[in-house]
C-alpha positions as CSV (number, residue, x, y, z in Angstrom):
1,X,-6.8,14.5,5.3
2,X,-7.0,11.3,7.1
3,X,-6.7,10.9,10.8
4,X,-4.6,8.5,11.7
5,X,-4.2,8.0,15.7
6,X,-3.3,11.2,16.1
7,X,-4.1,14.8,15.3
8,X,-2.3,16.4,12.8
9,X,-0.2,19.7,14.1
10,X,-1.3,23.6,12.6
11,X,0.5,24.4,9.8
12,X,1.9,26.9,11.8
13,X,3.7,24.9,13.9
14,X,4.8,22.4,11.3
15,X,6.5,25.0,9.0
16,X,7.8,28.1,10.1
17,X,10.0,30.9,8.9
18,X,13.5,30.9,11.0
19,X,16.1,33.6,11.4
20,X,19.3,33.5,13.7
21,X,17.0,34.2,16.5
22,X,15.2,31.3,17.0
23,X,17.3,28.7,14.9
24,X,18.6,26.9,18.2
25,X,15.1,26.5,19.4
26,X,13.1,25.8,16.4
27,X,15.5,24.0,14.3
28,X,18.6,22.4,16.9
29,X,16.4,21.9,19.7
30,X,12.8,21.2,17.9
31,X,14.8,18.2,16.0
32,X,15.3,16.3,19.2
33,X,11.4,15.8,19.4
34,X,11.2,15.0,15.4
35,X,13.4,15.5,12.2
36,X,13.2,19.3,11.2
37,X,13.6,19.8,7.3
38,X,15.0,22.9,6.7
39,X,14.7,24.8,3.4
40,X,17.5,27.3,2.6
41,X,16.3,29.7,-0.3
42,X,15.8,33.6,-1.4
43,X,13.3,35.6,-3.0
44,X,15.5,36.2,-6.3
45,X,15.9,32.0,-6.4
46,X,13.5,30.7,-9.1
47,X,14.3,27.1,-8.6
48,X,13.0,28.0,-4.7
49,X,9.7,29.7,-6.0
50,X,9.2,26.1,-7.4
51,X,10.9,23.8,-4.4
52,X,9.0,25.7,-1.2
53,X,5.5,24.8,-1.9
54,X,6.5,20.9,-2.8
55,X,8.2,20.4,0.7
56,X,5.5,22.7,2.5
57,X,2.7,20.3,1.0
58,X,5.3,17.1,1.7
59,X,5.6,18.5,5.2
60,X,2.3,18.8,5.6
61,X,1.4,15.3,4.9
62,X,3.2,13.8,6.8
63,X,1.2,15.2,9.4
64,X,3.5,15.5,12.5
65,X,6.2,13.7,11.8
66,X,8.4,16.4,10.8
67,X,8.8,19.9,11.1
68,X,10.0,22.5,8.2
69,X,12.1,25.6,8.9
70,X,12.2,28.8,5.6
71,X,15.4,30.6,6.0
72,X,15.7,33.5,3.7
73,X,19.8,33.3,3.2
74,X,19.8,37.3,2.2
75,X,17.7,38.2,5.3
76,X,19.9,35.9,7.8
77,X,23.5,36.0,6.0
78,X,25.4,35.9,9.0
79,X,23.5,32.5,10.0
80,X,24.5,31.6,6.9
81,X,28.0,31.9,7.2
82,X,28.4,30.4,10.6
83,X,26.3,27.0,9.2
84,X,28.8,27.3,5.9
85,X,31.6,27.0,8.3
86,X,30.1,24.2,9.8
87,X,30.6,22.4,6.8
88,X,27.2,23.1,5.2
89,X,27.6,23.7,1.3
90,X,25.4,27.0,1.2
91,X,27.0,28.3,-2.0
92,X,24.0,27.2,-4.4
93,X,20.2,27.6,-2.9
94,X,17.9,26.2,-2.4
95,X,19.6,24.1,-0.5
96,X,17.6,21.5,1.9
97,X,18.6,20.1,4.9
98,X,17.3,17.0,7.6
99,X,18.4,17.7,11.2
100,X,18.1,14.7,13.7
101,X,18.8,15.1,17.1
102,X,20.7,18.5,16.6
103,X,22.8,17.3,13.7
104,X,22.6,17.9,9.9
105,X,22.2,13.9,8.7
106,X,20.7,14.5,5.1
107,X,20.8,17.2,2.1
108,X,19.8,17.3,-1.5
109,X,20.3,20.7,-3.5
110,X,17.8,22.3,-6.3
111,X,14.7,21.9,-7.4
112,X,13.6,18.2,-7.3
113,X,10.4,16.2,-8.3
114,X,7.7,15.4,-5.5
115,X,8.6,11.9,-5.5
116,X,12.1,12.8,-4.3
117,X,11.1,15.0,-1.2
118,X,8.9,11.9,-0.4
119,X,11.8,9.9,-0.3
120,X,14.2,12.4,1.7
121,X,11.4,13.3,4.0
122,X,11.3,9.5,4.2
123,X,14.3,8.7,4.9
124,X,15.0,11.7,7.8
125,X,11.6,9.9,9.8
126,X,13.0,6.7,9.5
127,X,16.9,8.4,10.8
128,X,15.1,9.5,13.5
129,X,13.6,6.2,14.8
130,X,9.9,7.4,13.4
131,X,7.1,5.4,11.5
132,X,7.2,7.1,7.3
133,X,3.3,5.6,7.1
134,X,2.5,8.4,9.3
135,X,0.1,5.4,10.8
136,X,-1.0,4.4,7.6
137,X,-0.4,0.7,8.5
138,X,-2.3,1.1,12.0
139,X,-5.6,2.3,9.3
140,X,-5.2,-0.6,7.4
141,X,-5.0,-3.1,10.2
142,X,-7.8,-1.7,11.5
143,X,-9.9,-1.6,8.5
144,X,-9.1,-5.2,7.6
145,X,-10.7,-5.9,11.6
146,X,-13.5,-3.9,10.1
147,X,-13.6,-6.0,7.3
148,X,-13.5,-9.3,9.1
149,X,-16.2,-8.2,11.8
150,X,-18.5,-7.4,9.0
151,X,-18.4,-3.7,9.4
152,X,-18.1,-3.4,5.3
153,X,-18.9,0.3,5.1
154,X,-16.7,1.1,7.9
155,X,-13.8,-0.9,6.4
156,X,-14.6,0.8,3.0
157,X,-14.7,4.2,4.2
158,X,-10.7,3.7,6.0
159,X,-9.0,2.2,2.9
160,X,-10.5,5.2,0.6
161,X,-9.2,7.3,2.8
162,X,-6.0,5.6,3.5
163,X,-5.5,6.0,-0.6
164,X,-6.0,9.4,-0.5
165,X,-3.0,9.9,1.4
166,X,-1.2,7.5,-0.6
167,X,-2.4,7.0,-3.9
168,X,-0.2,3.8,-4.7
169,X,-1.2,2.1,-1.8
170,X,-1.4,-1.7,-3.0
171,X,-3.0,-3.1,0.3
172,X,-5.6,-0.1,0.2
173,X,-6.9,-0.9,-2.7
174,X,-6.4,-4.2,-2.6
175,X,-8.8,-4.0,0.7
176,X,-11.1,-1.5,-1.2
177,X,-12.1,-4.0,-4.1
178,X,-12.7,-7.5,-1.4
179,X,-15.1,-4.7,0.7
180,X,-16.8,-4.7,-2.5
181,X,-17.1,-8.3,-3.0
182,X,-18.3,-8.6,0.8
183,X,-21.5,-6.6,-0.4
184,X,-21.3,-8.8,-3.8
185,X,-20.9,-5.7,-6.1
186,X,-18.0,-7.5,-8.0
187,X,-18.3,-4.9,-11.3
188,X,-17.2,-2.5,-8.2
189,X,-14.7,-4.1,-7.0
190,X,-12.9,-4.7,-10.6
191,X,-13.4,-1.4,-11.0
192,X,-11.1,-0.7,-8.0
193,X,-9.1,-2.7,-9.6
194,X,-8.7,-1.1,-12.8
195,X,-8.1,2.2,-11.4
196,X,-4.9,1.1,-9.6
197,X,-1.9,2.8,-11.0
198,X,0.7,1.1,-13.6
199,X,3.0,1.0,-11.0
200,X,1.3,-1.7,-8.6
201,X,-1.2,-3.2,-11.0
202,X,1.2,-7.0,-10.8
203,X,1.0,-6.5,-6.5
204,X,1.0,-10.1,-5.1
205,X,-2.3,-8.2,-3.5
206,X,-4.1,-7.3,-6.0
207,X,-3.8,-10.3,-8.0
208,X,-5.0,-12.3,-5.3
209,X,-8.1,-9.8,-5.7
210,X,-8.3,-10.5,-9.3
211,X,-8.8,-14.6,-8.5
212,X,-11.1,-13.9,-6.2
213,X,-13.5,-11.5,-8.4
214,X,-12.8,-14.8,-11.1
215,X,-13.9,-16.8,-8.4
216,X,-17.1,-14.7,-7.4
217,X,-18.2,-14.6,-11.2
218,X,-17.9,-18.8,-11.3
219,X,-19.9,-19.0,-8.2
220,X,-22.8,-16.8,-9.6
221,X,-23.0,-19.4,-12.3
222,X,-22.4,-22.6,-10.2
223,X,-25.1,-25.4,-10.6
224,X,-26.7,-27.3,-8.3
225,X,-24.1,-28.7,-5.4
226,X,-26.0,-32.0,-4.8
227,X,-27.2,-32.5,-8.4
228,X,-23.5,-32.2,-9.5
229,X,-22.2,-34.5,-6.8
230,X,-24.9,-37.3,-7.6
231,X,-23.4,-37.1,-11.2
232,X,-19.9,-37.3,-10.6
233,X,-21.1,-40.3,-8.1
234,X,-22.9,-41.7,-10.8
235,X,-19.9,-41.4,-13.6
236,X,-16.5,-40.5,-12.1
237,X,-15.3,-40.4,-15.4
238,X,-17.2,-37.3,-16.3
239,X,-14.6,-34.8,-15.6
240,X,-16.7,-32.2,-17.2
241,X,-19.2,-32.8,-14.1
242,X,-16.6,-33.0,-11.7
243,X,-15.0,-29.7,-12.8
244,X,-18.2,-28.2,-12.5
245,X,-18.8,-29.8,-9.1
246,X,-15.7,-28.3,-8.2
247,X,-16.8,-24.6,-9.1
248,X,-20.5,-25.4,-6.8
249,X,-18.3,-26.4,-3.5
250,X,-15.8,-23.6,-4.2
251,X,-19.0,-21.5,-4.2
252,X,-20.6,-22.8,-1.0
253,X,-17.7,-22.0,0.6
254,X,-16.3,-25.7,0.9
255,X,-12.8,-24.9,-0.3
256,X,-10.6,-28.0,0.4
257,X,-13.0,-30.0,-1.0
258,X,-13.0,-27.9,-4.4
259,X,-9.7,-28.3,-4.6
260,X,-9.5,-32.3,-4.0
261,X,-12.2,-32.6,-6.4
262,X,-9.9,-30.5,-9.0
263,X,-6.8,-32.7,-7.9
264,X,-8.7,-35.8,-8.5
265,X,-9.5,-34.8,-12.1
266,X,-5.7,-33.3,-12.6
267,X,-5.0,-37.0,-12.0
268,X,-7.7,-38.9,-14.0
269,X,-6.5,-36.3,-17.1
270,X,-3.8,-33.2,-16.6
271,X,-4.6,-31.9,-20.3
272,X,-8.7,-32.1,-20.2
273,X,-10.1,-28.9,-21.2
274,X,-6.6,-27.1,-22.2
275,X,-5.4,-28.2,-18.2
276,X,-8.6,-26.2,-17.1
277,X,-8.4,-28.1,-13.7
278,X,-4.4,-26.8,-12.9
279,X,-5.9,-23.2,-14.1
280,X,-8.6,-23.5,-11.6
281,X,-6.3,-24.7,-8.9
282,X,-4.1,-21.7,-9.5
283,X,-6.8,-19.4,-9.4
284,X,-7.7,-20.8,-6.2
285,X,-4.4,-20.7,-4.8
286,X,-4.3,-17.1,-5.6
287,X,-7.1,-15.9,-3.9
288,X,-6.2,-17.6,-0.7
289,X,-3.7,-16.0,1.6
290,X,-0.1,-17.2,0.9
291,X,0.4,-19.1,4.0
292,X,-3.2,-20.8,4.4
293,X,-3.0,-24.4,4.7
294,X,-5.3,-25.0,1.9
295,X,-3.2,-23.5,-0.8
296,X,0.2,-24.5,1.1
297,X,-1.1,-28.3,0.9
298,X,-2.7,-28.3,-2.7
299,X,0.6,-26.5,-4.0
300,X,2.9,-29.4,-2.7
301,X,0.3,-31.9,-4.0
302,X,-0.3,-30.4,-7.4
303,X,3.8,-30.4,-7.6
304,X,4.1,-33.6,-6.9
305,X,1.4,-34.6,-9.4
306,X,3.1,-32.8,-12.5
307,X,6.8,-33.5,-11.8
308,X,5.6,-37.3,-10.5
């Protein structure tokens, strides 16, 4: 499991088995310091046999953040009682309750699918004031600093693990495939890619990965950047050269000047090449962050090109 900031808590003290004993200190008083999930079920109770080890391993990943409480209804039915009074519906088990600060302020009832414990466990952190990334968002800030210092390996290492705690993480693996286009593997890094589940596959994120793999494969093919610019110097009306000189400054890192060199020919001819210079634009757009200057600038010049 990944440490994040802090160090996770022994099982033991994240899930415990509570009887009328101890329920004011373990489950009352322990959900002051964080929420404290409590799982109401017997040993006859199939649909428990299923539940318990789905909100143990839920529990468990969330590493701290909350606490779970077993109480066996048959062994404690007095407890029971008194919390049915209370206006807890104990009639059907399991039954599962959030306490926040003392108080009973969520419940679901029955066996439900490991997505919907995430959620309830989710939702009791957030009732309680907490952070549901468990710190996930501290790794990932930290691994894009990482990133940006050059520390590729490093960077690679956090968002791996950062998905192994959440597997649909669109930022971890959007971070994952660009560390593999720092070290120029870009098969890797569209493999990353390709791995991401159904579910985030159209991120914002990972598409702007997806330009900038495009991107990195033009560049390994890019001609010559002063060759191509004497051409287009010699002929502006080769568009085919400028197109391509656009690809070479792209390449060697000269961005805005790509992109005015892929305005100019939007403007000498909008449908050359099947409107190959608006694709490129696009591309490039993509792969920049939303708010950088660059693509802010070409978008509202490009727009005012096509709608002129």
């Amino acid at each position: 499991m990944l440490e994040l900031g802090k160090t996770a808590a022994p099982a033991t003290d994240l899930i415990k088995d509570v009887t009328e004993a101890n329920f004011m200190a373990d489950v009352i008083e322990a959900s002051n310091e964080v929420p404290v999930i409590v799982d109401f079920w017997a040993t006859w109770c199939g649909p428990c046999r299923t539940l318990g080890p789905l909100l143990e391993s839920a529990v468990t990943k969330a590493k701290g953040a909350v606490k779970m409480a077993k109480i066996d209804v048959d062994q404690n039915q007095r407890l029971a009682q008194a919390l049915a009074q209370q206006g807890l519906p104990l009639q059907s088990i399991p039954t599962v309750v959030a306490f926040v600060k003392g108080r009973p302020v969520d419940m679901f009832q029955g066996a439900v699918p490991a997505s919907e414990i995430d959620a309830f466990i989710k939702r009791a952190i957030e009732q309680a004031g907490g952070d549901p990334s468990g710190g996930l968002d501290d790794a990932l800030a930290a691994a894009e600093e990482m990133l940006a210092e050059g520390s590729v390996a490093d960077a690679a290492q956090v968002f791996g693990a950062v998905l192994q705690e959440d597997p649909e993480n669109a930022t971890a693996f959007a971070g994952l495939a660009r560390c593999h286009l720092a070290m120029d593997d870009v098969d890797q890094a569209e493999a990353v890619l390709n791995g991401a589940p159904a579910a985030i596959s159209h991120d914002p994120q990972l598409e702007a990965v997806r330009a900038q793999i495009e991107l990195a494969r033009q560049a390994a093919n890019s001609g010559p950047l002063d060759e191509l610019r004497a051409k287009v110097e010699a002929d502006p009306a080769d568009l085919q050269a400028r197109f391509d000189l656009a690809q070479a400054l792209h390449a060697a890192g000269q961005v805005q000047e790509a992109v005015d060199q892929l305005l100019d020919l939007f403007r000498r001819d909008r449908e050359w090449n099947d409107g190959a210079a608006k694709a490129q634009l696009f591309t490039i757009f993509d792969a920049l962050k939303a708010n950088d200057p660059i693509a802010l600038h070409g978008r509202r010049k490009l727009s005012s090109m096509i709608f002129a």
